[in-house]
C-alpha positions in Angstrom: -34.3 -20.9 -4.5 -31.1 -19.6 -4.4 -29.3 -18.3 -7.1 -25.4 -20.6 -7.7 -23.8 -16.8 -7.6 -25.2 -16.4 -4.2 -24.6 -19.9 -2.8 -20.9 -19.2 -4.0 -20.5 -16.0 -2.3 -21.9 -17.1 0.9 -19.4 -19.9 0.3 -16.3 -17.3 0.2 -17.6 -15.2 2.4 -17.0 -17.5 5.7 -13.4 -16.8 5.8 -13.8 -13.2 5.6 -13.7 -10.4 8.1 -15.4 -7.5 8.0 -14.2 -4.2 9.9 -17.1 -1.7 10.2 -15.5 2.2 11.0 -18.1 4.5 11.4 -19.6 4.8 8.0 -16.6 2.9 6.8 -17.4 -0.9 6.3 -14.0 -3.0 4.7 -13.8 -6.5 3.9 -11.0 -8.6 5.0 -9.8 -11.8 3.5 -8.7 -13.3 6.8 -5.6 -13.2 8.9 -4.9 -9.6 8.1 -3.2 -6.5 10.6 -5.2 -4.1 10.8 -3.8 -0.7 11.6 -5.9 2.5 12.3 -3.5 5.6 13.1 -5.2 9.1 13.1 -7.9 9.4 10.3 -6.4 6.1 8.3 -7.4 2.8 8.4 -4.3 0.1 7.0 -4.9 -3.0 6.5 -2.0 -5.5 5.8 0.3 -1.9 5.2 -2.4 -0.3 2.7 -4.2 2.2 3.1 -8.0 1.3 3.0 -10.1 3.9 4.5 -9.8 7.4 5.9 -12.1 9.4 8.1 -12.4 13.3 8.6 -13.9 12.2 12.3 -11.8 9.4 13.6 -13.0 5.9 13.7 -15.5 3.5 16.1 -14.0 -0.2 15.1 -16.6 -2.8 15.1 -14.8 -6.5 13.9 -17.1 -9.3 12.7 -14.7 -11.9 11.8 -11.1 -12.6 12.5 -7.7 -10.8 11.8 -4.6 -11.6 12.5 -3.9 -8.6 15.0 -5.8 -5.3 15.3 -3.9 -1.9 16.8 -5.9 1.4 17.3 -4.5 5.1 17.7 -7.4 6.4 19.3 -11.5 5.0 18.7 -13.7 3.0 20.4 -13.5 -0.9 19.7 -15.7 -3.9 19.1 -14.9 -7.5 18.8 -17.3 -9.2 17.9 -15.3 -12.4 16.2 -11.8 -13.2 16.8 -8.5 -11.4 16.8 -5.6 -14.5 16.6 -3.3 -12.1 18.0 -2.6 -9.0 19.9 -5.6 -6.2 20.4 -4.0 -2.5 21.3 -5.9 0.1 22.1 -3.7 3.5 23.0 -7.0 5.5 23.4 -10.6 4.3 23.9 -13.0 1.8 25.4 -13.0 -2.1 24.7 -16.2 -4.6 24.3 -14.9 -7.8 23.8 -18.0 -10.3 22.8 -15.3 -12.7 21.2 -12.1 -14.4 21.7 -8.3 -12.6 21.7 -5.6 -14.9 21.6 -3.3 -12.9 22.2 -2.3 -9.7 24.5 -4.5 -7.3 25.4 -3.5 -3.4 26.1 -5.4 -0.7 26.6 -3.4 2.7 27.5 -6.7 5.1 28.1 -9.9 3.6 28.0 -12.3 0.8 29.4 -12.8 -2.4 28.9 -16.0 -4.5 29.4 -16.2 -8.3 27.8 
């Protein structure tokens, strides 16, 4: 049987996004921007994860809009707004609601 703290977290957990950057993984509280320029990841204008090697984006979840300098993208969930990519390749497995651009790169769905 499950413990109550468990049940409750699973609970909490449904409205949250989760943002996987190559050994970076960040939890969002839904209907956040999220921002990666250069090495940093921003989400909702802080600063919540840096990489030495640039970034792979995989999203589980939603967020209000998602805007990439340069990596490679997954989106797995939703995005309820725009998705821009200036530099790398797109899988799209779930639903953007908004605008879709892509400067360099691919994009498969």
């Amino acid at each position: 049987m499950r413990s109550l703290k468990k049940i409750v977290s699973s609970f909490l957990n449904k409205n949250k996004s989760i943002v996987s950057c190559s050994s970076s993984i960040v939890n969002c509280v839904g209907g956040e921007n999220v921002v990666i320029c250069g090495n940093t990841m921003y989400v909702d204008g802080k600063v919540v994860a840096r990489s030495a090697t640039g970034f792979n984006i995989t999203l589980n979840g939603s967020v209000n809009t998602l805007d990439v300098d340069a990596g490679n993208v997954t989106v797995n969930n939703d995005v309820k707004g725009d998705l821009i990519v200036d530099k790398g390749n797109v899988k799209i497995k779930g639903d953007v609601h908004g605008n879709v651009r892509i400067q360099k790169g691919n994009l498969s769905m």
